[in-house]
MARTORPA-780946 format. One record per residue: x, y, z of N, C-alpha, C, O in turn. Coordinates in steps of 0.05 Angstrom, whole numbers, plus 5000, padded with zeros to 4 digits. Layout:
XYZXYZXYZXYZ;...
//
This chain:
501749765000500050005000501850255000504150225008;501150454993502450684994500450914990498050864985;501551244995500251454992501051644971503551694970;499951724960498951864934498052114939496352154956;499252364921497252584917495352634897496252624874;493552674899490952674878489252884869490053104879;487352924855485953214851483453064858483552824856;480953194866478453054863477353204836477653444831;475952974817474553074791472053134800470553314792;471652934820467452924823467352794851468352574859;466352924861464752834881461652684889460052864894;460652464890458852284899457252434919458552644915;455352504939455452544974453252294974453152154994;451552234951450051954956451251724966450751584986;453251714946455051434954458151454966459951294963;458351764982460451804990463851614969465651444973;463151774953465451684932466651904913465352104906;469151854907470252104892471051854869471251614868;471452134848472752034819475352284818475052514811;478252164828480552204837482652174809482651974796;484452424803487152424777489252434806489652574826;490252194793492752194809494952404803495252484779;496252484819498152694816499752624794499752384791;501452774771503752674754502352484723503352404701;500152474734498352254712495852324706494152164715;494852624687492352614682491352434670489052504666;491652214661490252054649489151834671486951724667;490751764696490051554711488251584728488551544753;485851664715482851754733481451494748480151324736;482051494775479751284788477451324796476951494813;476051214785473051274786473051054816474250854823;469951314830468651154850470550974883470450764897;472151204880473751154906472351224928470851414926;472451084948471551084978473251374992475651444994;471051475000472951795019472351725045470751535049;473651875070473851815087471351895097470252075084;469751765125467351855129467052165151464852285156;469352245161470052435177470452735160470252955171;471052705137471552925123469353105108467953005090;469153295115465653525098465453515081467553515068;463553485071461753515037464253865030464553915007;465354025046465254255033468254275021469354465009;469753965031472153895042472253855012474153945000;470353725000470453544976470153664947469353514929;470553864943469953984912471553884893473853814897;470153874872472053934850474554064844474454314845;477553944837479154114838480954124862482954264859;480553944890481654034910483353794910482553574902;485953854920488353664921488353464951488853584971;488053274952487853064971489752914973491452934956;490152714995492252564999490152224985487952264975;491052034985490051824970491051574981493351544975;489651334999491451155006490750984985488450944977;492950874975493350594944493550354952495350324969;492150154947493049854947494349744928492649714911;496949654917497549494890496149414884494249314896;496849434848494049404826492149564826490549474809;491049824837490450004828487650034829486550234820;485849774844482849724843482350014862483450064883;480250184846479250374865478250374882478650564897;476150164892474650004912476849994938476350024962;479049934925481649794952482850074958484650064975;481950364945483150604955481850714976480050584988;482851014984481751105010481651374997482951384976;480251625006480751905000481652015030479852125044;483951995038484851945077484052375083482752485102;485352505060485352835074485452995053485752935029;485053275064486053465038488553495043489553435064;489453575027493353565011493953865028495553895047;492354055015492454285041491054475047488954345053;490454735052488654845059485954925036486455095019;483454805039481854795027480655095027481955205044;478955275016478855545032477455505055477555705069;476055305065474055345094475555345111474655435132;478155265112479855285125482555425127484555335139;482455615115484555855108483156115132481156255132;485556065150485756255170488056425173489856365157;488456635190491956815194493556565201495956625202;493056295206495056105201495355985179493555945163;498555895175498855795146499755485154500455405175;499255285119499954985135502454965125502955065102;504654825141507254895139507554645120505454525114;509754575110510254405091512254195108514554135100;511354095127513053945138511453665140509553635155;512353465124510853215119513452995133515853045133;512252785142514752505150512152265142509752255143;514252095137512251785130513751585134516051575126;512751435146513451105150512250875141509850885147;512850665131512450415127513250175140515450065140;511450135149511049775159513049695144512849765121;515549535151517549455132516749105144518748955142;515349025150514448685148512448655182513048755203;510648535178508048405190509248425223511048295233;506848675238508348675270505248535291503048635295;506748275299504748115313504748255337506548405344;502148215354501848435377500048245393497948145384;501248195421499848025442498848155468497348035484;499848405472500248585488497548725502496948935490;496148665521493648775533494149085535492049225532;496849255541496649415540498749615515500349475503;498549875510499449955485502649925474503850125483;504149785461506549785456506949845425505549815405;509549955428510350105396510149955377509949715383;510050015353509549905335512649885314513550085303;513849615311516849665306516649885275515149835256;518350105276518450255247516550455238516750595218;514450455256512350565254512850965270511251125280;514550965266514451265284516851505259518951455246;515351765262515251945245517052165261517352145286;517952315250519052555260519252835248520952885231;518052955254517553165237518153485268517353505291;520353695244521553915262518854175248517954225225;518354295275516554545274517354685281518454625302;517555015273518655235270517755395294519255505309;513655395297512755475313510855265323510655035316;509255405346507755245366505855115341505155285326;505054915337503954795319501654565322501654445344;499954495306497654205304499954055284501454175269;499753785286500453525277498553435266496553485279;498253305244495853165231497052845229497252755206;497452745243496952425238495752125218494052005232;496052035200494551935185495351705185497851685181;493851435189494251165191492851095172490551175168;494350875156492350635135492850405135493350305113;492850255157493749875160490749685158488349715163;492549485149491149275150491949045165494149065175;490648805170490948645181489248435190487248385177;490048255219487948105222488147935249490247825256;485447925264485647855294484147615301482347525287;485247495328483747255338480147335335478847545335;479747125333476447075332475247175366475847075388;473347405360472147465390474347695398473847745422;476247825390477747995401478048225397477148255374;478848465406479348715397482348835399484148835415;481848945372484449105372485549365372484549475352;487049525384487249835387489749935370491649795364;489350285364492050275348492450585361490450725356;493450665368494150935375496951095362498950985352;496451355366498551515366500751585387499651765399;502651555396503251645415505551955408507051965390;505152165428508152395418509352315434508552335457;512552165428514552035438516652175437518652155423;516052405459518252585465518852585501519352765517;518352305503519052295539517852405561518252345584;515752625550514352705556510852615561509652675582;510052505546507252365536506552165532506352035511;505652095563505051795563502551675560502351425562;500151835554497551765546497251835509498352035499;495651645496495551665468493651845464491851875480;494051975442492452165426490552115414490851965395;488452215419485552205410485452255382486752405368;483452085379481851885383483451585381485651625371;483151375387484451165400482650955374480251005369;483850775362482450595333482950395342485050275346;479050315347479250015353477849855337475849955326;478849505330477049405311476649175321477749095342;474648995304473248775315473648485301473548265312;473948565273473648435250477048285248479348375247;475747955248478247755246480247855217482547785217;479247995197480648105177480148395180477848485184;482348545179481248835190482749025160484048955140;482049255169482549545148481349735160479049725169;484050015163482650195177484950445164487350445161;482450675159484950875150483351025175481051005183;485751195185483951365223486451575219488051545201;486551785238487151955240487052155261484852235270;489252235268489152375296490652665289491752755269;490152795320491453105313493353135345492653095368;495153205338497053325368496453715367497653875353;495153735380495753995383497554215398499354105411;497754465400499554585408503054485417504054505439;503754425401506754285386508754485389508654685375;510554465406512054675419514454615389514854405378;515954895383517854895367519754675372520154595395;520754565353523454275350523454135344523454195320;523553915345523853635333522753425352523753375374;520353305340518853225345517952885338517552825314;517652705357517152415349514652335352513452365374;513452235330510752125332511351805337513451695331;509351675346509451385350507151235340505051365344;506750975329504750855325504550595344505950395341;501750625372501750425385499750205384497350255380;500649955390497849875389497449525413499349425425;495349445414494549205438493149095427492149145405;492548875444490148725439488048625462488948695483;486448535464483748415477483048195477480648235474;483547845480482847715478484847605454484947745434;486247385455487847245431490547445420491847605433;490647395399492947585392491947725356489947675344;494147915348492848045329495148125306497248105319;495848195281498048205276497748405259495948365243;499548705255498848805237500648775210503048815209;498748685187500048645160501848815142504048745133;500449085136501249295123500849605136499149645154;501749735130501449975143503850135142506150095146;501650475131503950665128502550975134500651115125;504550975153504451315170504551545156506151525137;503551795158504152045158503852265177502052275194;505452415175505352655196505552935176507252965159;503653125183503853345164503053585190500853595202;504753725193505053955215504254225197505354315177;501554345216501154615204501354775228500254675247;502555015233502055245240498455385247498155615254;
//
């Protein structure tokens, strides 16, 4: 899996679906991609640059529409979004037995802010858990400081799972900064398959 920048052509709000030009490739139009369910109808126009999670092979069905790329106008304030992006990849399958939250090997981002700043967080893994069990995935800011995870906390149910989720750190003191991806389980054990991070810091 990986992430992509995209344009939206068309927007759905019936069937919450976009028809998405991948960045670098007007011709590679996916019709009828799944958008995220947290994001506004106002989020969604025509024309507006988005982030895109990809499955190999290219089925639109297996994509995500995870964010906007950057400030949409509903959200253009005396703050600007800084251009500070970090990403990580799952570099091979992290089994997780753990009742309570432990790191996720490879999974942690770092991204330096200029000023006091929001973090935007973006997760897209897959995977798959004992029968009857639950599984959690959190963010953690792993600056020795912060030992409770960042809201909202992604839990799933389903013995084959998929989840694109997303969190925010706010007020982000200037420097250099570690994000973490944590996660547990509930009953049996759980393993995560694929999965790949971003961190995008705005002002």
């Amino acid at each position: 899996m990986s992430i992509h920048r995209a344009t939206i052509r068309r927007f759905d709000p019936a069937t919450w679906q976009a028809d998405v030009e991948l960045a670098g490739a007007p011709a590679a139009l996916l019709a009828g991609v799944p958008v995220a369910a947290g994001l506004g109808e106002v989020l969604l126009a025509a024309g507006t640059r988005v982030w895109l999670w990809l499955q190999p092979g290219g089925n639109p069905a297996d994509a995500l529409v995870l964010a906007p790329e950057g400030v949409p106008l509903p959200w253009v304030t005396s703050r600007l979004w800084q251009p500070t992006v970090a990403c990580a990849t799952l570099a091979s399958p992290a089994a997780c037995a753990s009742a309570s939250l432990v790191a996720v090997p490879g999974l942690s981002l770092t991204v330096a802010v200029e000023v006091e700043s929001r973090v935007l967080l973006l997760l897209a893994a897959t995977g798959t858990l004992s029968a009857g069990g639950a599984y959690s995935v959190a963010f953690f800011h792993d600056d020795a400081h912060e030992t409770a995870p960042l809201a909202p906390v992604a839990t799933v149910g389903n013995e084959h799972w998929a989840l694109a989720w997303l969190a925010v750190a706010s007020g982000v003191a200037p420097g250099s900064h570690t994000f973490t991806v944590g996660h547990c389980v509930a009953g049996g054990g759980a393993t995560m398959e694929q999965a790949q991070a971003m961190a995008l810091a705005m002002a």
